[in-house]
N, C-alpha and C positions, 0 to 999 in steps of 0.2 A: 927216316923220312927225309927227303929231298928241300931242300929250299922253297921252291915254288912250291907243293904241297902246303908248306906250313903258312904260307904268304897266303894262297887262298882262303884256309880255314880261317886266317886272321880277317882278312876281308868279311867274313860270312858272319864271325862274331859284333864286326862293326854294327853291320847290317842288323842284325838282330838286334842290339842293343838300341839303335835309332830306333827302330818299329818300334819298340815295347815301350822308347818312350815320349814318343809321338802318341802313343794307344794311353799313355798316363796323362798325355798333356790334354790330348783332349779330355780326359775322365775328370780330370779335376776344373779343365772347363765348363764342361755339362753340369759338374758338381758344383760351383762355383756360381753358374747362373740358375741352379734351382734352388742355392742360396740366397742368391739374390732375390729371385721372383718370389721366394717363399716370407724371406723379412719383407717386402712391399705388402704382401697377401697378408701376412700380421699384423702390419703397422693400418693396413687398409681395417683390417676385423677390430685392431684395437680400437682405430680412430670411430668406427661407427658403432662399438659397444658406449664409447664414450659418450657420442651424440647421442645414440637413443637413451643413455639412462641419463643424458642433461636434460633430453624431451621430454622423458618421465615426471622427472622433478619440477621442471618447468610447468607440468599441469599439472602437477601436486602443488606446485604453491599458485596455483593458478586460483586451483579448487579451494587451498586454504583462505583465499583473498574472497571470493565468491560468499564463503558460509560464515567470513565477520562481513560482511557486507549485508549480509541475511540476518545477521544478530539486532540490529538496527535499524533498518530499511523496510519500508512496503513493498511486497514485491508482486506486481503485476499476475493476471495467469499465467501467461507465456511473455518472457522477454528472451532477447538474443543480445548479449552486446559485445562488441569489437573494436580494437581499436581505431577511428573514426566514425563509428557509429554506434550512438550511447541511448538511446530512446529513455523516454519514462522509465525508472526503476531500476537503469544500470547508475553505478559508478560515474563517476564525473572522468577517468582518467584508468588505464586497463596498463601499467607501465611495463615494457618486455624482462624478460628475465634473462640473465646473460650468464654462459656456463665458466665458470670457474678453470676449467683442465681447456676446453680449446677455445673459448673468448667468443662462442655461435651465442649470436642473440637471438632469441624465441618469444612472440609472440602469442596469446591464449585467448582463445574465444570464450565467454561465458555463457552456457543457457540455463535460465531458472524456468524451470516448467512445473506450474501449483497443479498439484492433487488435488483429492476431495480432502484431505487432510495433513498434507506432508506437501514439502520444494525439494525436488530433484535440482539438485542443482549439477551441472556438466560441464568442465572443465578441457578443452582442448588446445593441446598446442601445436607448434608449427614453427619451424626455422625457419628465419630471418630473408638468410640469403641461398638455404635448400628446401622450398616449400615440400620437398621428399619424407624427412622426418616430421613424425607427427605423434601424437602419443594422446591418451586421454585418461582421464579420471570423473569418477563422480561419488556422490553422496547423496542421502536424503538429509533433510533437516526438516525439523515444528519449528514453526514459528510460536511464540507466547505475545501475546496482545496486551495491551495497557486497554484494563478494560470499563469501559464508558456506561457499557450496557451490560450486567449479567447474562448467564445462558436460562433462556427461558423471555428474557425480558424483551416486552415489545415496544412501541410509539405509545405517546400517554396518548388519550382521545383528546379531541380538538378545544374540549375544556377541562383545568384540573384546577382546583386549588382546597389549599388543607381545611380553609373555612366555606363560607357560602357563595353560592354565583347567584347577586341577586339583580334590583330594575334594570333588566334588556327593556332595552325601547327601540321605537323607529323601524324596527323589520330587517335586523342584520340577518345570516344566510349561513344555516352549516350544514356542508354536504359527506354525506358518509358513503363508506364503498361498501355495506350490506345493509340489508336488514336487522334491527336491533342491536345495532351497534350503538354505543355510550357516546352522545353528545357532550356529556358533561359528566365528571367526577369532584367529591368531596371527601375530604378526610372527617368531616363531622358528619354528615346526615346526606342522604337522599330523600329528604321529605320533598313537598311542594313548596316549605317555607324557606328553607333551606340551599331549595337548585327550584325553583320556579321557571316556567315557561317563560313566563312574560312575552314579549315581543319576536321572541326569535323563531326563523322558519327554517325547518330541518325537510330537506330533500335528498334523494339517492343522486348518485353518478358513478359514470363508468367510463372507467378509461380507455375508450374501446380502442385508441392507435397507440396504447401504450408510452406516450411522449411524457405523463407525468402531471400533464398540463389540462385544467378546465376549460378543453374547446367547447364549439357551437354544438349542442344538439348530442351533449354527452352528459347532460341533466335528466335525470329520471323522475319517477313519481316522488309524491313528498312522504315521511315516516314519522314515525313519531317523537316524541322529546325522551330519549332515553338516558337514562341517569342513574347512577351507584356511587360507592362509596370505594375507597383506600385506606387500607389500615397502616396504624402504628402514628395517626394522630389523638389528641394534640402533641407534640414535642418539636423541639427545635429542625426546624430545615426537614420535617416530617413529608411535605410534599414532596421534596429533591430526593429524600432518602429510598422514596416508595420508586420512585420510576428509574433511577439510576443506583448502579453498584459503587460507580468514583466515588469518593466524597467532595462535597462542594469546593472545599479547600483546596486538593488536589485540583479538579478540573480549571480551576482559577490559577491552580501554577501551571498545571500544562497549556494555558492558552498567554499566559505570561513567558514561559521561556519562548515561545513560536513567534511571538513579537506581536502577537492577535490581542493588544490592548486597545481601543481604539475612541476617540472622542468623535470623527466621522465615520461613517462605516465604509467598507468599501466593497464595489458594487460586484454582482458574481460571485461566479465558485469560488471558494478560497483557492489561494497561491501556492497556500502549503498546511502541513498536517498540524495537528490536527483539525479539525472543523469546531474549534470552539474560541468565539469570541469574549472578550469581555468587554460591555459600553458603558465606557463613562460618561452617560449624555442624563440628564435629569429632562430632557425632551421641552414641549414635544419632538418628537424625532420627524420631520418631513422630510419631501425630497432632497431638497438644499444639504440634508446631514450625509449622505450616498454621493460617496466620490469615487471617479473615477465613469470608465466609458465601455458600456457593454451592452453585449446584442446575444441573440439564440434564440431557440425554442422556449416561451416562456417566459424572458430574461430580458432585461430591460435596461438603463441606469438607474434605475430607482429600483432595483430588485437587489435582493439580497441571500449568496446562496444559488441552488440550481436545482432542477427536476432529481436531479440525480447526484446532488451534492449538497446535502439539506445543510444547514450551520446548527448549535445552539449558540445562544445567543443568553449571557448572562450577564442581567441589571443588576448589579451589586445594590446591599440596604439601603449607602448614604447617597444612592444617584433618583430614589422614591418607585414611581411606577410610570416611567415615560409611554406617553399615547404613540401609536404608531399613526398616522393617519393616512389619508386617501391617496392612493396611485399607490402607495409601495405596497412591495408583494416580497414577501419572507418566506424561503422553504425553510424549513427545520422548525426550533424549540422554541420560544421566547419565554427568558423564567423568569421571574421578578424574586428578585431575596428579600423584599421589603415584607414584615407581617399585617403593615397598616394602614401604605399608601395606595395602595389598591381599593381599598373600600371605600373611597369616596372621587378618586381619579377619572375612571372611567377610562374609556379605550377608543382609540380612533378606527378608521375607517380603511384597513390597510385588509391584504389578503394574507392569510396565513396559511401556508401548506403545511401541515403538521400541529401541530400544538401550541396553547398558552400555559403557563405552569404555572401557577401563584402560591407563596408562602401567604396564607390569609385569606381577608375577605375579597373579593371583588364584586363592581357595581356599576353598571349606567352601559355596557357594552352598546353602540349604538346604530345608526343604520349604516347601510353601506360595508360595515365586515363581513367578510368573507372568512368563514374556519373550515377547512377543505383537508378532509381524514385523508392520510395518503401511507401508504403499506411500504416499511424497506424490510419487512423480514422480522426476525429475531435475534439474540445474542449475537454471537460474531458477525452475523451478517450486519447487524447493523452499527458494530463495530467499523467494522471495514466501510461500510457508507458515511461514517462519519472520521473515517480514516484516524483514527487511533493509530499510535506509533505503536512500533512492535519493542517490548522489554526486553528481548530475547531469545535468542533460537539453541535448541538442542538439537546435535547430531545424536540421529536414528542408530543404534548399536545393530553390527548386521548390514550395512549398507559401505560397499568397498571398493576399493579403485577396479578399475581395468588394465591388466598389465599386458 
């Protein structure tokens, strides 16, 4: 073979060898950027596996925050709460959760939504600065109630006490919401001599607009002096023991830790739970003892309590049997723990929505009271009316996140 011959072929080899590795450069380019694109596509899957299982988390301790929050707390039927907006029954403070692996702070909505027997409670969350990620969890929870009233138990009637109710005078006024309803109860007797008529005038009414309140022209015809008896007298604290499940003792410390000790009373719904006062006032109590400045349906400064937020109201032994007198208007109990000062005290001239309760005798009830029966229900209901703390909640077994 010739010179030039072999010079050609050498050219041709050149040649070939560039193409094949022009055709690798690029291969390993192509290669190289679907490397590339493919770690970005990873690092992208990883980073939002990470987010959504911090969103996760973040409404699993959302939820966990929500049901000790339930352990403790009354919880409305329906609340929503968020952070900036805390209504009745949320948390005072909803603090974000912040993820551990990328530092995304997450924020959680709470909704407690009450059953006829159980709180859904519903936990969601929400990135910070990707409102994208979101995640949710929930549970059921029971609430357990610190209980004031048993199940079964209802309002005592507008007169109770373990001894006798005897000289009403002057034409005081007890209106009852049915027919044959109990004006008056005794742990000794329902005789005549024992729960006697005397003076006082028993009439129907009806709450026809439901506000709680004896308006104009919600007076009905008059009934009769109806009267019976409560057992498991004579014995100590026998009246208290028959209409409530607490013990007296109890209810006197839970209105002790609530700061509800009071030597004036103050005026309106209570502030806070539960609805049990203790007065240490040996009376009489008038208006000048109601402090403070309130108005409503009903509701007055000289009122004590609400349509819809009755109090008990408990006169320890050594304060006797303070008269309530005229102008003030009491919704709820008023109990006297005295066994003796009642039977010669007598009672002033106040409105009572709901009941008097006496350990003992009482006597001389006089004109101008008003004892006006009024219905909250039964056990828990009237639990929750007089807002009883909650002891405790149990998580429902069977109730589980949403993934």
């Amino acid at each position: 073979m010739n010179m030039i011959g072999i010079g050609f072929m050498r050219r041709q080899q050149g040649a070939a060898t560039l193409i094949v590795v022009m055709v690798l450069s690029i291969v390993m380019g192509g290669v190289a950027l679907t490397t590339a694109r493919t770690g970005v596509m990873e690092q992208q899957i990883v980073g939002n596996d990470l987010r959504a299982r911090e969103a996760q988390e973040a409404a699993e301790a959302g939820l966990e925050y929500g049901l000790a929050w339930a352990k403790s707390n009354t919880i409305p039927n329906n609340v929503t709460c968020a952070a900036g907006s805390l209504p009745n029954g949320c948390p005072s403070a909803l603090p974000p959760v912040v993820g551990t692996s990328t530092g995304e702070s997450y924020n959680y909505l709470l909704t407690f939504t009450k059953g006829s027997d159980a709180i859904r409670v519903t936990s969601v969350s929400q990135g910070s600065n990707d409102a994208s990620i979101t995640a949710q969890s929930e549970a059921w929870v029971k609430q357990i109630r610190k209980s004031l009233f048993g199940s079964g138990m209802t309002m005592p009637p507008p007169l109770a006490a373990s001894g006798c109710i005897t000289g009403t005078k002057g034409g005081p006024t007890t209106y009852l919401l049915g027919v044959g309803n109990l004006v008056a109860a005794s742990g000794t007797s329902a005789s005549s001599t024992c729960l006697p008529q005397g003076h006082m005038n028993v009439n129907l009414w009806d709450d026809a607009n439901n506000n709680g309140v004896l308006d104009t022209g919600e007076t009905g015809v008059s009934d009769n002096y109806n009267v019976g008896t409560f057992p498991g007298c004579p014995g100590t604290e026998c009246a208290w023991n028959n209409y409530f499940e607490m013990s007296l003792s109890d209810a006197k410390q839970e209105a002790t830790d609530a700061g509800h000790v009071y030597t004036s009373i103050p005026c309106g719904p209570p502030n806070s739970a539960p609805s049990i006062y203790v007065v240490n006032n040996s009376g009489p109590i008038n208006s000048s003892d109601i402090t403070g400045s309130c108005s409503g349906v009903g509701i007055d400064n000289r009122t004590i309590g609400g349509p819809n937020n009755p109090v008990l109201l408990i006169i320890p032994s050594g304060y006797g049997c303070p008269k309530f007198n005229g102008s003030i208007r009491v919704y709820g109990v008023i109990y006297y723990e005295t066994a003796t000062d009642c039977a010669t005290n007598g009672f002033g001239g106040a409105e009572v929505y709901g009941a008097i309760l006496i350990e003992g005798d009482a006597d001389k009830f006089n004109a101008n009271t008003k004892f006006i029966e009024v219905d909250h229900g039964s056990g828990d209901a009237l639990n929750d009316i007089f807002q009883m703390s909650v002891d405790d909640a149990t998580r429902i077994p069977g109730t589980w996140k949403d993934f």
